[in-house]
C-alpha positions as CSV (number, residue, x, y, z in Angstrom):
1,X,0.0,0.0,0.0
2,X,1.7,3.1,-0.9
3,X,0.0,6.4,-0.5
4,X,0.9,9.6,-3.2
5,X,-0.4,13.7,-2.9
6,X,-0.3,16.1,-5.5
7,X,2.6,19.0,-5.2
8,X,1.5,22.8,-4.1
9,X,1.2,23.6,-8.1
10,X,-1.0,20.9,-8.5
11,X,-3.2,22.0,-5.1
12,X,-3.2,25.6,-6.1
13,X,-4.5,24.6,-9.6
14,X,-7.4,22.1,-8.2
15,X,-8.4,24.6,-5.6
16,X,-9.3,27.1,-7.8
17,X,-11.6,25.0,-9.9
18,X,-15.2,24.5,-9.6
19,X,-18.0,22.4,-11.4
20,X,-21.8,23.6,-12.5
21,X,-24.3,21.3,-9.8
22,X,-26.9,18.8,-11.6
23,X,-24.3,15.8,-13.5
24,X,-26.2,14.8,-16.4
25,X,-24.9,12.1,-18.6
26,X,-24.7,12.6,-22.7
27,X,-23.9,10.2,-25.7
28,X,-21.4,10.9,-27.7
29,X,-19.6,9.0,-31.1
30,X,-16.9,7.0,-30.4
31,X,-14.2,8.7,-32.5
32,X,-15.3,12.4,-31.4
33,X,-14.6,13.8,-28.1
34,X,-18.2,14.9,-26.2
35,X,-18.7,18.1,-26.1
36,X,-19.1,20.2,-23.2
37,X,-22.5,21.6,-21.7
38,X,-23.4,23.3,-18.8
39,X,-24.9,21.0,-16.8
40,X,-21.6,19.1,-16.7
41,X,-19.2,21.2,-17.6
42,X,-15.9,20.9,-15.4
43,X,-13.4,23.7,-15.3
44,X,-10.4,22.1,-15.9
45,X,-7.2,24.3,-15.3
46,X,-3.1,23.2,-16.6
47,X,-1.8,21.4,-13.6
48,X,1.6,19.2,-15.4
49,X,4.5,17.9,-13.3
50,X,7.8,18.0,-13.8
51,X,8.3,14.7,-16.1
52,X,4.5,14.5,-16.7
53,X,2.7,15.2,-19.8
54,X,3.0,18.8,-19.7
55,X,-1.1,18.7,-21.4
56,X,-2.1,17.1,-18.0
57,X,-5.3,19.4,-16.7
58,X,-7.4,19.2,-13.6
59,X,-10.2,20.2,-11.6
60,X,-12.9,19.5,-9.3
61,X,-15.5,17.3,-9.4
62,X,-18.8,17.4,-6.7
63,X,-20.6,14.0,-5.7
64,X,-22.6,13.1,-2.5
65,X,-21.0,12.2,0.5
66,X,-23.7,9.9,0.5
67,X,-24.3,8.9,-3.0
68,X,-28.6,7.7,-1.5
69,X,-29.2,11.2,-0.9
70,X,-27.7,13.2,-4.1
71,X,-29.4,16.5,-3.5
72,X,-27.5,16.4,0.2
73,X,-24.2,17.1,1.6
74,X,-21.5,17.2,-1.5
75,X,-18.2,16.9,-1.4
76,X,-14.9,17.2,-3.9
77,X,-13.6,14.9,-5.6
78,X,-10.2,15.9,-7.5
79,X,-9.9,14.9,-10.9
80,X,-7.3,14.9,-14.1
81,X,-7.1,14.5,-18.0
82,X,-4.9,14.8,-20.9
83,X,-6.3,15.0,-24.0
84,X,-5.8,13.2,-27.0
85,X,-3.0,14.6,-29.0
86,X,-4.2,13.5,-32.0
87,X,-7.8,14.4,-32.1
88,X,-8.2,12.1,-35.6
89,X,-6.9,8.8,-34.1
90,X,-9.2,9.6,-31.0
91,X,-11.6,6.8,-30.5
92,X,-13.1,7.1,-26.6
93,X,-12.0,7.6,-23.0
94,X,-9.6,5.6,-20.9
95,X,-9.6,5.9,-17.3
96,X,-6.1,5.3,-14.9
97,X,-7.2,3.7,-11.8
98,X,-4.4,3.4,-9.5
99,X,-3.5,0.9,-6.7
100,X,-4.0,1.3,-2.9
101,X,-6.1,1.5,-1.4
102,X,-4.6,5.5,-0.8
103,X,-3.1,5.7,-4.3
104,X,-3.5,9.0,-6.6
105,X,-5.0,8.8,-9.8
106,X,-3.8,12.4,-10.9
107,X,-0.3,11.6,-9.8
108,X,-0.5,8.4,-11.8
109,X,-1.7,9.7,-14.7
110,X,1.2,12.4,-14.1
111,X,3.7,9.4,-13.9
112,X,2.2,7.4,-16.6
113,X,0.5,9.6,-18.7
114,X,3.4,10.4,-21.3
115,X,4.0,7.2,-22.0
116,X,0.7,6.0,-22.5
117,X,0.2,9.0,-25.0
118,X,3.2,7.1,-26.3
119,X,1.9,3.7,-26.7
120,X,-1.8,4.3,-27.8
121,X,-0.7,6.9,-30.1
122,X,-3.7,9.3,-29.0
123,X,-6.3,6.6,-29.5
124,X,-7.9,8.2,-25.7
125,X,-8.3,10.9,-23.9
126,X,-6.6,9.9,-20.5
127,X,-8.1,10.6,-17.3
128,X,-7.8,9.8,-13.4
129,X,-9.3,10.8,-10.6
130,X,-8.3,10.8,-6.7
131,X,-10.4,8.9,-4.6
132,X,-12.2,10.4,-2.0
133,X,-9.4,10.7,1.5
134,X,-6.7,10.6,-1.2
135,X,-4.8,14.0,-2.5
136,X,-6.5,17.0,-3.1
137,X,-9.3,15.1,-2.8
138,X,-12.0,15.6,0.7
139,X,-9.7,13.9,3.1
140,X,-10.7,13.0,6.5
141,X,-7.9,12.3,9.9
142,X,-8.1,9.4,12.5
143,X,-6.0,11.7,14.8
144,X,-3.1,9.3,15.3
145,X,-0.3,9.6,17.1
146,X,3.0,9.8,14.5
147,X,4.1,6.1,16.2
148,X,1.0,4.8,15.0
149,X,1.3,5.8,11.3
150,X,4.9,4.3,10.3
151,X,4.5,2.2,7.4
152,X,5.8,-0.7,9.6
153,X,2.7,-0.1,12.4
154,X,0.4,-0.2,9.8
155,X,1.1,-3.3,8.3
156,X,1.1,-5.1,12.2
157,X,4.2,-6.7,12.2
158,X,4.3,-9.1,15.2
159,X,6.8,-8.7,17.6
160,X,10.4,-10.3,17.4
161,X,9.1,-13.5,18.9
162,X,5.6,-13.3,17.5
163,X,4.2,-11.5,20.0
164,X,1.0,-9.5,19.0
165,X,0.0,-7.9,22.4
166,X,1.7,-4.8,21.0
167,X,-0.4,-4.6,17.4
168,X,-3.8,-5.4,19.4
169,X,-3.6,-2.5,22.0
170,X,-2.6,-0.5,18.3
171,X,-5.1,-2.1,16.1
172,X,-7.7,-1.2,19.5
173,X,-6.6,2.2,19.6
174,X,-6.9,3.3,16.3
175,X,-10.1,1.7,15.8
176,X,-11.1,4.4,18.5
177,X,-9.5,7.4,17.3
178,X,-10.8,6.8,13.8
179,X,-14.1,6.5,15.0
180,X,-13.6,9.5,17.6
181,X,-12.4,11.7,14.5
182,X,-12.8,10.2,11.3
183,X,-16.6,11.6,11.0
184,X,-19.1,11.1,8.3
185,X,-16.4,11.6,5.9
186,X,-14.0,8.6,7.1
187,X,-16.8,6.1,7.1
188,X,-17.9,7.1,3.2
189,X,-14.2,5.9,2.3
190,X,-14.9,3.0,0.6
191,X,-14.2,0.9,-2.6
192,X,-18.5,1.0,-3.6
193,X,-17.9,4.8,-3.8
194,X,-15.2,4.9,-5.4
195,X,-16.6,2.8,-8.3
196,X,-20.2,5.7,-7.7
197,X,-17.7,8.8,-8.0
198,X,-16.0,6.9,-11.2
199,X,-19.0,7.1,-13.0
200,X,-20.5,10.4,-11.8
201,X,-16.8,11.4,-13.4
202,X,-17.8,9.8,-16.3
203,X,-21.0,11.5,-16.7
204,X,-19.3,14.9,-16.1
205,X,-16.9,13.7,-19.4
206,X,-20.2,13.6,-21.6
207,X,-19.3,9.7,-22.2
208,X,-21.3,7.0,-22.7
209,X,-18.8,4.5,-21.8
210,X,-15.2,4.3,-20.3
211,X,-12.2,2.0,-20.9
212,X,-9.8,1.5,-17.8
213,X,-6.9,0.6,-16.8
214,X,-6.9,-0.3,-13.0
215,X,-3.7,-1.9,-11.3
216,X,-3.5,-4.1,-8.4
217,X,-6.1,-2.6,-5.7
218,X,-7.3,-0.4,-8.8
219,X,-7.9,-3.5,-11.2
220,X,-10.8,-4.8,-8.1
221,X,-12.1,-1.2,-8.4
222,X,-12.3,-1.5,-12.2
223,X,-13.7,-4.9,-12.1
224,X,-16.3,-3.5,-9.4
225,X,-17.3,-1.1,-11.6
226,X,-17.5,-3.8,-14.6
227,X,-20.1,-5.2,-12.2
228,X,-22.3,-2.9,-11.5
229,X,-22.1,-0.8,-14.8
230,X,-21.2,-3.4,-17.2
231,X,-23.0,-2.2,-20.1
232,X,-20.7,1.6,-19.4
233,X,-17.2,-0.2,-20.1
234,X,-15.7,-0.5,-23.1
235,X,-12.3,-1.8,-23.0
236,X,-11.3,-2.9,-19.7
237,X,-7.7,-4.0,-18.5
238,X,-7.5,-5.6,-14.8
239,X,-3.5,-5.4,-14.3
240,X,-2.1,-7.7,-10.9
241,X,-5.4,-8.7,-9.6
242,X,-6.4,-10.6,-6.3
243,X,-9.0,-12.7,-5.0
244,X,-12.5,-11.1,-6.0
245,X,-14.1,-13.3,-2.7
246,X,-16.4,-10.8,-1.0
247,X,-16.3,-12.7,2.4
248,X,-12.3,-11.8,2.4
249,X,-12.1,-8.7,0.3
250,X,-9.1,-6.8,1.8
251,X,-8.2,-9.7,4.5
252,X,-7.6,-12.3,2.3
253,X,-5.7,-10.1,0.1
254,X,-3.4,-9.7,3.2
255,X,-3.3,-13.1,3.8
256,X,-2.0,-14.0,0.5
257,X,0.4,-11.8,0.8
258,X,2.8,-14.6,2.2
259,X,2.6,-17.2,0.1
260,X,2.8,-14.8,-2.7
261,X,6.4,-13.1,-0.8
262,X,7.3,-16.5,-0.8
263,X,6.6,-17.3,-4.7
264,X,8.6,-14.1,-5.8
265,X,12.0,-14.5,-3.7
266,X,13.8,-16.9,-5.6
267,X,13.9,-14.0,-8.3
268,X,15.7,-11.5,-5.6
269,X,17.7,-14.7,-4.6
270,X,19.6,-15.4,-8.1
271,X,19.5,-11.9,-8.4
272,X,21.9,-11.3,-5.7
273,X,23.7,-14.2,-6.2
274,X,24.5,-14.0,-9.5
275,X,28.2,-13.2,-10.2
276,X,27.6,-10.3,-11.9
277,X,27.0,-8.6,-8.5
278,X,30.7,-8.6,-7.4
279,X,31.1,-5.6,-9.8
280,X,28.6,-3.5,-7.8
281,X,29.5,-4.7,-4.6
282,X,25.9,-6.5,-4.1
283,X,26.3,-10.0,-4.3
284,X,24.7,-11.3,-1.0
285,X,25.7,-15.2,-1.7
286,X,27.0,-17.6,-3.6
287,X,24.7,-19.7,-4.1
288,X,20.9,-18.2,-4.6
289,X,19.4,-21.2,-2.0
290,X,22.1,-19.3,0.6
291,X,20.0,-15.8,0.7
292,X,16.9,-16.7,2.3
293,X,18.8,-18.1,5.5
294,X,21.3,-15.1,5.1
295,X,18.5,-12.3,5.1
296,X,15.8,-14.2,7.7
297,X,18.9,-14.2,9.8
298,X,19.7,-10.8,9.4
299,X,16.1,-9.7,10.6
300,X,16.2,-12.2,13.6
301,X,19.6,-10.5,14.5
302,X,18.1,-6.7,14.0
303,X,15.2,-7.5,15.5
304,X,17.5,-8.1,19.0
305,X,19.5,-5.3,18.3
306,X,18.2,-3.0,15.7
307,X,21.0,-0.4,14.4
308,X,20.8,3.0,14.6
309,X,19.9,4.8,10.9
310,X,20.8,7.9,9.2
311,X,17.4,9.1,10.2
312,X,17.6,10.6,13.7
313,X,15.2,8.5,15.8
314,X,14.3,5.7,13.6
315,X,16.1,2.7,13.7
316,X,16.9,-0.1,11.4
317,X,15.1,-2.9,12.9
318,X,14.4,-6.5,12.0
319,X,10.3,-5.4,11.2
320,X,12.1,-2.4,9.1
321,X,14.3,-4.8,6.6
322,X,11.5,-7.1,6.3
323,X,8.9,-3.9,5.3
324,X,11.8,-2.8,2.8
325,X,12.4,-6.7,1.4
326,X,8.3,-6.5,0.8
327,X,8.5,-3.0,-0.6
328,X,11.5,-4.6,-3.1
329,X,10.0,-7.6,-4.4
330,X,7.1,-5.4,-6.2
331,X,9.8,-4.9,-9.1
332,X,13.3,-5.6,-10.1
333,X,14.6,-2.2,-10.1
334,X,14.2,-2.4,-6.6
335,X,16.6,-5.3,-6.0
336,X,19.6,-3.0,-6.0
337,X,18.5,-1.0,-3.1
338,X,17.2,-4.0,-0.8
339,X,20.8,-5.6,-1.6
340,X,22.5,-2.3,-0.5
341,X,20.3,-2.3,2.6
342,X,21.5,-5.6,3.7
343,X,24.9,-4.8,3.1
344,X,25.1,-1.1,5.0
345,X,23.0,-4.0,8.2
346,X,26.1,-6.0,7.7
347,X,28.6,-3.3,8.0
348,X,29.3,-2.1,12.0
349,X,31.6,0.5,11.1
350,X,28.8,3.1,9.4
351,X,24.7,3.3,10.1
352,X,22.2,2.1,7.6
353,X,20.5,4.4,5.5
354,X,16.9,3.6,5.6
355,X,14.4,3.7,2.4
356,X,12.7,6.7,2.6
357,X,8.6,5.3,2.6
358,X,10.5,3.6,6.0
359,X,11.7,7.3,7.4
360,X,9.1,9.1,8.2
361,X,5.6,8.5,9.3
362,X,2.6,8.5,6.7
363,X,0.5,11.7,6.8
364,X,-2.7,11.6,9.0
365,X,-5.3,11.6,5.9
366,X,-3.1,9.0,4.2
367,X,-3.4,6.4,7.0
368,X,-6.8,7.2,7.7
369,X,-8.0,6.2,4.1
370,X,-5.2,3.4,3.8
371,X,-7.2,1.9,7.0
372,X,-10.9,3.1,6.1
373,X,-11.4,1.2,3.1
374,X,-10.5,-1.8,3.9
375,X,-12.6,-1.6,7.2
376,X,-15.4,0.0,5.8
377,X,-15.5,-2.5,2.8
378,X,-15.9,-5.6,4.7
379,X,-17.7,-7.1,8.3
380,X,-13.7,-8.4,9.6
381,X,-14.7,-11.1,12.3
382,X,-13.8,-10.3,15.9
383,X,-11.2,-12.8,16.5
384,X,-9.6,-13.4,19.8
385,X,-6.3,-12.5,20.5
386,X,-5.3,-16.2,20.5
387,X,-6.6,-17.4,17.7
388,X,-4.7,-14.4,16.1
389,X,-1.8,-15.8,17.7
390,X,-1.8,-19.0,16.5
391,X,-2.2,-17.6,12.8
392,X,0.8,-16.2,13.6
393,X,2.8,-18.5,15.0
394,X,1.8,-20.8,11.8
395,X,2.3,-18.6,9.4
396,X,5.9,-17.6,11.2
397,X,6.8,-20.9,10.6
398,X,5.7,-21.3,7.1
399,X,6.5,-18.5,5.8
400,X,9.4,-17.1,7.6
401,X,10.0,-14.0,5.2
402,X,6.9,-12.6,5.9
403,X,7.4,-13.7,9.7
404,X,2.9,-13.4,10.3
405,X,2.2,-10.0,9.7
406,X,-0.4,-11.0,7.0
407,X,-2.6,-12.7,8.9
408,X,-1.8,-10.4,12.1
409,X,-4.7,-8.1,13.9
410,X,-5.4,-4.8,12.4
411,X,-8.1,-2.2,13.7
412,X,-10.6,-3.5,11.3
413,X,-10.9,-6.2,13.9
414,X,-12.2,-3.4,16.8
415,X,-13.9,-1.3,13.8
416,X,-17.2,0.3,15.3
417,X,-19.2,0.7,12.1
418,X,-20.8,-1.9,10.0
419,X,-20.3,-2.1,6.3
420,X,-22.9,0.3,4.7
421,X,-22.5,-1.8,1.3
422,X,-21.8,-5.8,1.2
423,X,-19.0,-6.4,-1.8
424,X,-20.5,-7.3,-4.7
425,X,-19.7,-10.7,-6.1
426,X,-18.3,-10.8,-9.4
427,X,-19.8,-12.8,-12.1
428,X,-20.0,-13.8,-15.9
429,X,-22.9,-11.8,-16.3
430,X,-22.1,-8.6,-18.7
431,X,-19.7,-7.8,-22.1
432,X,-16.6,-9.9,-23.0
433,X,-14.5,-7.0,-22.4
434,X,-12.0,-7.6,-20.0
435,X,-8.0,-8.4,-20.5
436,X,-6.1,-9.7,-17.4
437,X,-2.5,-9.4,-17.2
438,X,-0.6,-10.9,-14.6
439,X,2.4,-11.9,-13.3
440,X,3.9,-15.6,-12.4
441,X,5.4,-14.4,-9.3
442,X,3.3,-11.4,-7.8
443,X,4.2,-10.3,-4.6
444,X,1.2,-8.9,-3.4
445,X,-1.7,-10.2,-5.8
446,X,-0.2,-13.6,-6.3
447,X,-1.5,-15.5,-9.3
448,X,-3.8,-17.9,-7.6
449,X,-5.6,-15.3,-6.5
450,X,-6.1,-13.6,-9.9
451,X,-7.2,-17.1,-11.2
452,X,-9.7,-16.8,-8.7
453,X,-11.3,-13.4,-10.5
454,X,-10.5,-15.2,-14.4
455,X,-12.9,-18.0,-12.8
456,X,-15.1,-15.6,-11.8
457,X,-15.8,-13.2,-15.0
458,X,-15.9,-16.7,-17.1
459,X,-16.2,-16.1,-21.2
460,X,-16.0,-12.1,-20.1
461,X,-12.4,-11.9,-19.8
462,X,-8.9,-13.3,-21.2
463,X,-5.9,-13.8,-19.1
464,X,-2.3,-13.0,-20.5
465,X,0.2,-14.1,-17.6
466,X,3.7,-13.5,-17.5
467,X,6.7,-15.3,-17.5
468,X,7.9,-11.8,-14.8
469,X,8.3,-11.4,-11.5
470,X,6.5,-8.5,-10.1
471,X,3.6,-6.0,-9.3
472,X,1.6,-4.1,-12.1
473,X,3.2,-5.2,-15.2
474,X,1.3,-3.1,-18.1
475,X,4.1,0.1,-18.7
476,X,6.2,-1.3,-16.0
477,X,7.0,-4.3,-14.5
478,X,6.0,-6.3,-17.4
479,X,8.0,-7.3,-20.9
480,X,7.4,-6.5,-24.3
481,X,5.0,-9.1,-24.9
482,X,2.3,-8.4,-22.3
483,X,2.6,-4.5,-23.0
484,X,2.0,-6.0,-26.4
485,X,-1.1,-7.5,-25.8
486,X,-2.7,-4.3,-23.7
487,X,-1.4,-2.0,-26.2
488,X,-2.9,-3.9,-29.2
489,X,-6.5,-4.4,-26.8
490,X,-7.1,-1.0,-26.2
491,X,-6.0,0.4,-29.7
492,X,-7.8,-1.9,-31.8
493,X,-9.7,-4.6,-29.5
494,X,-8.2,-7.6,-30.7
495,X,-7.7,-10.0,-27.6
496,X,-6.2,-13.8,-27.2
497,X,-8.6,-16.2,-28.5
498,X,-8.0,-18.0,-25.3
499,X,-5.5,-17.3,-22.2
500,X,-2.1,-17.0,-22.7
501,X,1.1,-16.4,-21.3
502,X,4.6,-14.5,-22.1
503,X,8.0,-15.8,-21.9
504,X,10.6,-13.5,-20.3
């Protein structure tokens, strides 16, 4: 889960926009871009990042806080496009849906949106929105105390020894405060209004239908949406996908979060074994088999006696290297860092410099949404403490990189509000319009999972899976083959007759 907010330009532009009341949905022809009217009209001012398509626009876009009474309370919801830059080739809409929950859609688009411009050769306008507690987005705050909000307290690592006293007086406490504070605002932070503000965003483009491309957390949205609205999608690509289940939305995707650690090490483990590291000073072992014991080891040892960092206050403990070895396995550029991390933990004579998402706390509104959704989304069952604890102490042993933090407590446990909307259950039942692409060796949405949604959406969807290690693959992670396959989709709708995969 990594959370992303847009710079002061950014701000300054989106606060200065406004939107006409009374969204009102128009038809338009595929190949022409909708034309503006006043009842939907959004006033989109220039709002490009350094590195980002320097078209990129934004503004604001109204919708319910409580999407059953639509003539109540509204709040903003901040939204992005870039336009088509060639107006001829144009042929509909395509929506970026990012990954999270707590990612930004306008810094996505920011990051992404050149090279898709790039790739569909201005076959789309793009666009992106935040959702709501994300960006410049309405945001709501749990109150919590900085300790609370370190990327490694949110994710409830157990103690060294597998203690979890620790994470349920956290989990217990920040259940509290977030209902304490969190308001009206907090408990609307969910992934059924997410996939309502999507289309009240489409509405406001004048479009009939969308194409998407939603990544990891954002691929569930997307295939949410495809559920509900199915005959509004045109094109839709679900990229790193988990297990649709709506009795373990969100906790089963933690769960499976260490068998798929485990599935995706090996990579890291020739990787830093391979010869070809003695030139950079990164090679770990010599033999791939001797990494695992080298870095569980490592963590066991920090974990007794964490070393001081280059960050005042923070510490490199045993919790902290297995965060950043989590945080590393979601692509391969990130190998050189986790290697140089274990090394600098190695070496007494100078402190460890830590990765920065490990440095600092998260900001208030980011852990808030980070924890909201997946709270809000689903009825977690109250579990006592020991049942917890045995989880953990199985899943230590199993899977020792992972050492039981994904099947640890977490406040959604001592959450005080019911679920306002039950997960909806994906079926078969709408369009054959969805490509899957997925990796072997996912970290975080592992691939028996996303066979779990390919059952699900039957004859409605092909699966391309690749021969990669990694999370979200189209653009990134992925090779030229499975960017092949997206790329061709969503310009001219050609998919695999049947499921497929790409060699490396």
């Amino acid at each position: 889960m990594t959370t992303t907010h847009p710079n002061k330009a950014l701000l300054l532009a989106l606060a200065a926009t406004t939107v006409a009341a009374g969204l009102t949905a128009t038809a338009a022809p595929a190949a022409a871009r909708p034309a503006a009217t006043a009842a939907h009209k959004l006033d989109w001012k220039p709002c490009a990042e350094p590195g980002g398509p320097t078209a990129q626009e934004c503004a604001v876009l109204p919708v319910p806080l409580d999407h059953d009474d639509p003539d109540g309370r509204q709040i903003h919801i901040a939204v992005s496009r870039v336009l088509s830059d060639r107006p001829a080739a144009r042929r509909g809409t395509l929506v970026v849906i990012p990954g999270g929950p707590g990612g930004s859609g306008v810094r996505r688009l920011a990051q992404k949106g050149a090279a898709l411009q790039r790739e569909l050769a201005g076959a789309y306008d793009l666009v992106a929105l935040d959702p709501r507690g994300v960006g410049a987005s309405t945001t709501a705050s749990c109150g919590l105390a900085p300790e609370d909000r370190y990327l490694t307290t949110l994710r409830s690592w157990p103690g060294p020894d597998g203690e979890i006293a620790e994470n349920t007086a956290r989990s217990r406490r920040t259940a509290e405060a977030c209902a304490r504070n969190g308001g009206p605002e907090l408990r609307s932070f969910t992934t059924a209004n997410q996939v309502r503000d999507l289309d009240r965003f489409r509405e406001a483009l004048g479009e009939r239908k969308l194409s998407a491309w939603g990544t990891s957390y954002g691929a569930y949205v997307a295939a949410q949406y495809a559920q509900k609205y199915p005959r509004r999608t045109d094109r839709w690509v679900l990229d790193s996908t988990g297990d649709p289940d709506p009795q373990r939305v969100a906790r089963g995707w933690l769960a499976n979060m260490s068998r798929g650690a485990d599935e995706r090490f090996p990579d890291f483990a020739a990787w830093a074994a391979h010869p070809d590291r003695d030139r950079d000073g990164l090679r770990l072992a010599a033999r791939p088999e001797e990494v695992e014991p080298l870095v569980v080891a490592l963590a066991s040892r920090l974990d007794r006696e964490p070393r001081s960092s280059t960050t005042p206050g923070v510490p490199l403990t045993g919790i902290g290297l297995r965060q950043a070895l989590q945080n590393a396995l979601y692509g391969d550029a990130a190998f050189p860092g986790f290697a140089r991390l274990v090394k600098a933990a190695q070496d007494p004579a100078a402190p460890p410099a830590l990765p920065p998402e490990l440095a600092q706390p998260l900001r208030d509104e980011d852990a808030a949404v980070m924890i909201g959704v997946i709270c809000n989304d689903v009825a977690w069952p109250h579990t006592s403490a020991d049942t917890y604890r045995a989880a953990v102490r199985e899943d230590r042993a199993r899977y020792p990189l992972t050492a039981g933090m994904p099947v640890n407590v977490l406040p959604c446990s001592f959450w005080k509000t019911a679920p306002e909307d039950a997960p909806t259950r994906i079926t078969d039942d709408g369009p054959s319009n969805v490509l899957m692409l997925q990796s072997r060796r996912d970290p975080a949405t592992p691939l028996f999972g996303a066979l779990k949604m390919r059952q699900a959406l039957g004859d409605r969807a092909r699966m391309v899976t690749v021969e990669q290690g990694g999370h979200g693959l189209y653009l990134g992670n992925g090779n030229a083959c499975g960017d092949r396959a997206v790329t061709d989709f969503l310009t001219t709708g050609r998919r695999p007759s049947r499921d497929t995969h790409c060699a490396t």
